[in-house]
C-alpha positions as CSV (number, residue, x, y, z in Angstrom):
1,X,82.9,14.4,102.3
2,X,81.4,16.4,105.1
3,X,83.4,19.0,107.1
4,X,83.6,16.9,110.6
5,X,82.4,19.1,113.6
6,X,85.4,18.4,116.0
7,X,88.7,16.4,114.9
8,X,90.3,14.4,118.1
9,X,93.8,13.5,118.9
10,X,93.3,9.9,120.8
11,X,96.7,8.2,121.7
12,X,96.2,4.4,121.5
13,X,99.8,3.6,123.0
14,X,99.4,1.7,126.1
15,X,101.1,-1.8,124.2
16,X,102.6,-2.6,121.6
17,X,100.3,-2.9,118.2
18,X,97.1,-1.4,120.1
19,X,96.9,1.3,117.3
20,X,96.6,-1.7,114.9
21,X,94.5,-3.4,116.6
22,X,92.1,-0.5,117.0
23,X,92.3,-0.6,113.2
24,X,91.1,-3.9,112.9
25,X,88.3,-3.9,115.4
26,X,86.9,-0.1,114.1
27,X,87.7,1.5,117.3
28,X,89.7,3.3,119.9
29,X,90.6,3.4,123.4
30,X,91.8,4.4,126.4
31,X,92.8,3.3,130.3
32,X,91.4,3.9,133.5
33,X,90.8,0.6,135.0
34,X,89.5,2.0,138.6
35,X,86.9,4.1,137.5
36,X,84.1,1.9,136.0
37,X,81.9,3.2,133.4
38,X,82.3,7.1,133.0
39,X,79.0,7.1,131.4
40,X,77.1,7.6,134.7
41,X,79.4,10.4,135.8
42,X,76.9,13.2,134.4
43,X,79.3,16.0,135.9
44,X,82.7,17.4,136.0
45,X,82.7,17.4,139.6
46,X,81.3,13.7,140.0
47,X,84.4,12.3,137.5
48,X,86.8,14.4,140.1
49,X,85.4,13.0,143.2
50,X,85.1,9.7,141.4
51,X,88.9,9.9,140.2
52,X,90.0,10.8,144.2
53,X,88.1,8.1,145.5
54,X,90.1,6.0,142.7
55,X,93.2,7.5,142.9
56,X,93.8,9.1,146.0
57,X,97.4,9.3,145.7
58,X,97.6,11.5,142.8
59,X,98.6,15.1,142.8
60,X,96.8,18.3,141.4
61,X,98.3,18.2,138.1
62,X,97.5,14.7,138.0
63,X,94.1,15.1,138.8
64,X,93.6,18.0,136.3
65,X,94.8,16.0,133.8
66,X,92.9,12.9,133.8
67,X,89.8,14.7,134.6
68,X,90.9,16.7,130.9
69,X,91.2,13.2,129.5
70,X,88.6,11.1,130.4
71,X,86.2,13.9,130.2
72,X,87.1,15.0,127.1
73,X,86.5,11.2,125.8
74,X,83.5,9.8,127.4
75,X,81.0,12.9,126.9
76,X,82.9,15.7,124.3
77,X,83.8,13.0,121.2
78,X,80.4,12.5,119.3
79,X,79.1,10.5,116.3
80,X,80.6,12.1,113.5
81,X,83.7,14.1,114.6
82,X,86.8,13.0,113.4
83,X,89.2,10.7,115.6
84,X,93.2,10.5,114.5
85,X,95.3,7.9,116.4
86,X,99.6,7.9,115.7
87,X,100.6,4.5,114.4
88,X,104.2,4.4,114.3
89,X,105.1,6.4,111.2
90,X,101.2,6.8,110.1
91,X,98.2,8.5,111.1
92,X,95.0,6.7,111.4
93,X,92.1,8.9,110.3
94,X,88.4,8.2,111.3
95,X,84.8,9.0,112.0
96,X,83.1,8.2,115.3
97,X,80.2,6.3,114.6
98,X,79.3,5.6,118.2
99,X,80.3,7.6,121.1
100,X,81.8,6.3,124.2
101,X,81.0,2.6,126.0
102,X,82.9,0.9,128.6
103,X,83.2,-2.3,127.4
104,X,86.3,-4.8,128.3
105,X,85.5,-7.0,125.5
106,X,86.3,-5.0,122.5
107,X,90.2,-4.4,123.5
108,X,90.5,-6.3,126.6
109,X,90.9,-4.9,130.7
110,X,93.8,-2.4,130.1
111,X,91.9,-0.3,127.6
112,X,88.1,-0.8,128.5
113,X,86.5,2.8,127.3
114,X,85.7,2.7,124.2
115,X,84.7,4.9,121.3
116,X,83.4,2.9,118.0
117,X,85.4,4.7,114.7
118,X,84.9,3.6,111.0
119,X,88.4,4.6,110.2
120,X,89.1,5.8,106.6
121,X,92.7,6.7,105.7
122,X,96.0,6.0,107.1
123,X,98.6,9.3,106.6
124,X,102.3,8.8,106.4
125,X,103.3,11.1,109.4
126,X,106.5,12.8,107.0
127,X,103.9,14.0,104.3
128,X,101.8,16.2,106.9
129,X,102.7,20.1,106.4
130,X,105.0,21.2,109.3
131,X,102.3,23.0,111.9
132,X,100.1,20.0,111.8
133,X,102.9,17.7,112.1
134,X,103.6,20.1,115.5
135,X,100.3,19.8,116.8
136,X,100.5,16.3,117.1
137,X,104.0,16.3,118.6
138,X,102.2,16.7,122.1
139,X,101.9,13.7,124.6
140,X,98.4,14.5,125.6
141,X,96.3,11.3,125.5
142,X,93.1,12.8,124.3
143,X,92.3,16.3,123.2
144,X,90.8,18.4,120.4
145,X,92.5,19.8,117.3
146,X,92.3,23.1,116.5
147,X,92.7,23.9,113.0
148,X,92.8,20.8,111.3
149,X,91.5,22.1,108.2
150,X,94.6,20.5,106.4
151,X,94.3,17.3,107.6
152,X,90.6,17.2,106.6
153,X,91.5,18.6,102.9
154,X,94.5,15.7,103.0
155,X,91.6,12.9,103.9
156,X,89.2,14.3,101.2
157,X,91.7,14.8,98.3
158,X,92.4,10.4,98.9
159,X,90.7,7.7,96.8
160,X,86.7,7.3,97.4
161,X,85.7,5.0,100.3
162,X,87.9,2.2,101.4
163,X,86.8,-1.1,101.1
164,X,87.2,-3.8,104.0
165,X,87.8,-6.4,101.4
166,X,89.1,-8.7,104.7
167,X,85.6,-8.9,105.9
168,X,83.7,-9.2,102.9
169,X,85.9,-12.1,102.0
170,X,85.5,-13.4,105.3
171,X,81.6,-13.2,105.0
172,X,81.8,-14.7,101.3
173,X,83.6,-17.9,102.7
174,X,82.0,-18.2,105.7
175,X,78.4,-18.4,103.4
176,X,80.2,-20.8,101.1
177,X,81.4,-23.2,103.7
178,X,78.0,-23.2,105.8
179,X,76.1,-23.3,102.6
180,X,78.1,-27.0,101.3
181,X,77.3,-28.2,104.9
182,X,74.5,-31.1,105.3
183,X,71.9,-29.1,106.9
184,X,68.5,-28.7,106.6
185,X,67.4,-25.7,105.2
186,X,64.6,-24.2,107.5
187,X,64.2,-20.4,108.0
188,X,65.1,-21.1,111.9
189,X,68.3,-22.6,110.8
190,X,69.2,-20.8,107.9
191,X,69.5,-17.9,110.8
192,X,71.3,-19.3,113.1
193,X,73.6,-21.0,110.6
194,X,74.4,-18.3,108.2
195,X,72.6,-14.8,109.1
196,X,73.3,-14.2,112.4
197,X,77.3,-15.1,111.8
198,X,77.6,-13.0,108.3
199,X,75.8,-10.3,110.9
200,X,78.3,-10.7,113.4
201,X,81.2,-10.8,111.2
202,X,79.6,-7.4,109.7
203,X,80.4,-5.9,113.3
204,X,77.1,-6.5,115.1
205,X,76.7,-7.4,118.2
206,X,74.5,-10.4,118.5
207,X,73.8,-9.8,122.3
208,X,72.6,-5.9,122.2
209,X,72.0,-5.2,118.9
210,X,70.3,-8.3,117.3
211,X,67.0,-8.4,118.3
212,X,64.7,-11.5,117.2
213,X,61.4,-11.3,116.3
214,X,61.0,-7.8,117.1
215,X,57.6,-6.6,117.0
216,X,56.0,-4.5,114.0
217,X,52.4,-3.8,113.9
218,X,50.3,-6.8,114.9
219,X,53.3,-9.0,113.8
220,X,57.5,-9.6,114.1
221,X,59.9,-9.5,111.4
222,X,62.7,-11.8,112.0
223,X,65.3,-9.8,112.7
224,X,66.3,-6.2,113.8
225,X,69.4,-4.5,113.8
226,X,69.6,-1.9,117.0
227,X,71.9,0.6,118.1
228,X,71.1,2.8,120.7
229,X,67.5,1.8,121.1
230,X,66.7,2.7,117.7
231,X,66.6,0.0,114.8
232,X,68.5,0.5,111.6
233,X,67.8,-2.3,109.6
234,X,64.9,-4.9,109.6
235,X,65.6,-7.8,108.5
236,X,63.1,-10.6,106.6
237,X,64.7,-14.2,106.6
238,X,63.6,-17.1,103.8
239,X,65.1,-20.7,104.3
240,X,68.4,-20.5,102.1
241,X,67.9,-21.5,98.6
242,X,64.2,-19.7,98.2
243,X,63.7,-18.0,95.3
244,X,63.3,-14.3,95.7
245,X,61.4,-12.5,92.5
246,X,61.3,-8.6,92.0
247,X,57.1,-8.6,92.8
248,X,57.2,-11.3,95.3
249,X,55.2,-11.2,98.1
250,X,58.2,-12.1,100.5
251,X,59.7,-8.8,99.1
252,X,56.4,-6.7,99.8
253,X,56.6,-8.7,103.4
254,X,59.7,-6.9,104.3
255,X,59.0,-3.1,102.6
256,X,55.7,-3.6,104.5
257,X,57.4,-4.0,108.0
258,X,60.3,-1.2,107.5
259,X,57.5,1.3,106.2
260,X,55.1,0.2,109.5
261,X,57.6,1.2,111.8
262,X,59.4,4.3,110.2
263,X,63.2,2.1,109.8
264,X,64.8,3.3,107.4
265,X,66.2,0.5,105.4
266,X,64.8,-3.0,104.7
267,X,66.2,-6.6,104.1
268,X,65.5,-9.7,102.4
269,X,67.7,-12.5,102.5
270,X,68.1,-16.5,102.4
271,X,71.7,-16.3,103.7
272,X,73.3,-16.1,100.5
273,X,71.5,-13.3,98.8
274,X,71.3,-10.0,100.7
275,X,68.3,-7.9,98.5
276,X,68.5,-4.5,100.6
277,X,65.4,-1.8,100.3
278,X,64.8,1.5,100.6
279,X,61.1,1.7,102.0
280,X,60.6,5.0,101.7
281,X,61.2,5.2,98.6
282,X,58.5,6.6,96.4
283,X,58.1,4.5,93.5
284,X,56.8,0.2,93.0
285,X,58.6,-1.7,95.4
286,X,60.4,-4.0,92.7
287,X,62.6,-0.3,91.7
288,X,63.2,0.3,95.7
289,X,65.9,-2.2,95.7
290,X,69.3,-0.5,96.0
291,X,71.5,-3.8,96.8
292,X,71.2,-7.2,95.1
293,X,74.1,-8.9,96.6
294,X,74.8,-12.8,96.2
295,X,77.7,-14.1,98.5
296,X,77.9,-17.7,96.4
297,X,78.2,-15.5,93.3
298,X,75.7,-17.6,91.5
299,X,73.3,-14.8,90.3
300,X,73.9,-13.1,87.4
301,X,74.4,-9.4,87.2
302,X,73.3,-7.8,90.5
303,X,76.3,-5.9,92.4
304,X,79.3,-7.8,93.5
305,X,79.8,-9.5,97.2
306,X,82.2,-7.0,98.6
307,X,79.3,-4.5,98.2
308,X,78.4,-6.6,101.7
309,X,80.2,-4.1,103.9
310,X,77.7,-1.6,103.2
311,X,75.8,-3.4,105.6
312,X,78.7,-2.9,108.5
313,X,77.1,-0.8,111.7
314,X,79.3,2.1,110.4
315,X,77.9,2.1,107.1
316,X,74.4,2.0,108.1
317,X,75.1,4.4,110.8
318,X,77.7,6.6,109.1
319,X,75.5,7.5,106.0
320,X,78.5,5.5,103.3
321,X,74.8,3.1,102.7
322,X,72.5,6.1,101.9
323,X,75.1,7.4,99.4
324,X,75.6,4.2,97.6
325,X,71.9,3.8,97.6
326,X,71.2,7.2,95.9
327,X,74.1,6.4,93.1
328,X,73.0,3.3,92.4
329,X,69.5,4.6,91.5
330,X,70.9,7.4,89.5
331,X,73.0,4.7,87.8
332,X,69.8,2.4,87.2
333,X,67.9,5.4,86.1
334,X,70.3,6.7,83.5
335,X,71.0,2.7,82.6
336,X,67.0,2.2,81.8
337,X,66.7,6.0,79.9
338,X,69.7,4.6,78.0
339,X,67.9,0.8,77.1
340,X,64.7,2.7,75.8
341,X,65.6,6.6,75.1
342,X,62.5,9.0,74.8
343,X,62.3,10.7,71.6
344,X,63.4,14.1,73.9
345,X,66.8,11.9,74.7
346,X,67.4,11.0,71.1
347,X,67.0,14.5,70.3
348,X,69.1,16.0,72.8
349,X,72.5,13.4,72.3
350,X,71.8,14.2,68.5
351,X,72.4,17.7,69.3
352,X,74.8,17.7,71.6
353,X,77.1,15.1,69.5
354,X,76.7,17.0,66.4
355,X,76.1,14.2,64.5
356,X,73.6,12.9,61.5
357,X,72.2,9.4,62.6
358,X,69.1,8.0,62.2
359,X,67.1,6.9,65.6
360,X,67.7,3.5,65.1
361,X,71.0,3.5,64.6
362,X,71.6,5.9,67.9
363,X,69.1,3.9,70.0
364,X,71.1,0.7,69.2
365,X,74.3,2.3,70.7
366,X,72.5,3.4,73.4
367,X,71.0,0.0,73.9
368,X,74.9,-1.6,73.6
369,X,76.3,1.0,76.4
370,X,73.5,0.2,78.8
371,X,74.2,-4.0,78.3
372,X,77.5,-3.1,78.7
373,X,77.8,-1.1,81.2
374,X,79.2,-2.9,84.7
375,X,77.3,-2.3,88.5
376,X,78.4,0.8,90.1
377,X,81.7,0.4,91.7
378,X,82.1,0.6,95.9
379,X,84.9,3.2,94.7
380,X,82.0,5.4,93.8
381,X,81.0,5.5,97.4
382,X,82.3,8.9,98.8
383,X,82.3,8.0,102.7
């Protein structure tokens, strides 16, 4: 796990439950109401003649204050630093994956600037060593903490990446129940029907960062997913129940559209199945698959439907999908070398096991280990 630039204290007290319920939505926030969106205030002097005009009863201290605050929030906290919220007797621990917004649709009028935050752990408050357990003591609604070293190593030393398993079973059923309805199965409705709301319930925002038939080349592949500007993830759509092969040309469609305009990841899906690519990977494009998800769980092997929250804006944005990606190659890789050895792999586990076999009899229990072996688990993920 990376060393995060900058760890924030951000105090999400202004009701009861708001820490919780910046938990559940993947973000934090703050008040403000009379200010608008702080965004356009490029300078410490325009947020303090903005906060006057706002506020004009307020004293010095005040003033110094909430200029500390809101500044500190809206253009100091980046994509990346770390952002810990008090929760009653816990500690919520997270990484900003998109800096702030003023939005009052994510947590409602009283707390409308907002700062996106894939959150990761949650701390019990008495475990924390004594001088970090201090530094929080403060009532300071936003500021940075210095030496939070311990609280880093405390984050690190926890279980490999937490799973949502709420939203991916609230994807899985939501497939399940559109998929039994009587429909008919075009491409246009199997988008509007299944895609877009598995999309949404990911965490994208179907308004701003959905785009539809965005342009690539001389053509448009049916989806993108944008943040910032900048698309993520394009996505190819088939009419559900299409069937999807490893050299298909609705597979070479979607690598072919990703590679065109330099994004770096690539989907093909019919709803239920969610076959994710790495373009730019150099090797055929039926071995740059890194996902083979099926939400029905009607395909055999492949990787299991939770693995659907790699595909959550903080995933994608955050990095946690490149890492699975490059383990789950490695873990094909070794898989395959394992199914067919080379004579230099024979030799070498020979060696190393100090054992007299003959090759047939070693490349059998090779062969049984790589049928036996289960997909790499999310756990693996180190986020």
């Amino acid at each position: 796990m990376n060393k995060p630039r900058a760890v924030w204290v951000v105090r999400a007290s202004l009701w009861d439950g708001m820490a919780e319920e910046c938990w559940q939505k993947g973000c934090v926030g703050i008040r403000c109401e009379g200010l608008g969106d702080l965004q356009g205030l490029s300078t410490r002097d325009a947020l303090r003649d903005a906060y006057r005009s706002a506020y004009p009863q307020s004293t010095p201290g005040q003033l110094a204050a909430a200029l500390g605050v809101l500044w500190a929030f809206s253009h100091e906290i980046s994509v990346g630093d770390w952002v810990v919220t008090p929760a009653g007797r816990e500690l919520l621990v997270g990484k900003v994956t998109r800096g702030y917004r003023y939005s009052k649709a994510v947590l409602g009028a009283r707390a409308p600037h907002v700062v996106d935050v894939d959150w990761m752990a949650r701390l019990a408050r008495d475990k924390l060593p004594n001088t970090l357990a201090r530094r929080l003591q403060g009532r300071t609604t936003v500021y940075q903490l210095r030496e939070a070293e311990k609280l880093v190593a405390m984050v690190s030393d926890r279980p490999l990446a937490r799973v949502n398993a709420g939203a991916a079973q609230e994807v899985c059923a939501l497939a399940a129940t559109v998929s039994q309805a009587p429909w008919k199965h075009t491409e246009a409705a199997t988008i509007s029907k299944i895609i877009i709301p598995v999309l949404e319930k990911l965490g994208w925002d179907n308004i701003n960062e959905i785009e539809h038939q965005y342009p690539v080349g001389k053509g448009a592949v049916d989806l993108a997913l944008v943040r910032d500007g900048k698309p993520h993830v394009l996505v190819e759509a088939k009419p559900l129940g299409t069937q999807f092969t490893e050299a298909g040309s609705e597979v070479a469609q979607a690598i072919h559209y990703a590679t065109d305009e330099g994004v770096e990841w690539a989907v093909l899906t019919d709803g239920a199945r969610w076959w994710v690519y790495d373009p730019f990977l150099k090797a055929k494009n039926q071995t740059k698959r890194v996902l083979a998800i099926d939400l029905l769980g009607e395909s055999a092997g492949g990787d299991p439907p939770e693995a659907i929250v790699l595909l959550t804006p903080a995933s994608v944005l955050g990095g946690c999908l490149r890492q699975y990606a490059s383990r789950a190659l490695w873990f094909r890789a070794v898989k395959a070398a394992l199914a067919s050895p080379s004579e230099e792999l024979l030799q070498a586990l020979m060696k190393q096991a100090g054992l007299e076999a003959d090759h047939e009899t070693v490349k059998h229990v090779l062969a049984h280990f790589a049928q036996a072996c289960p997909p790499l688990p999310l756990e693996a993920n180190n986020c």
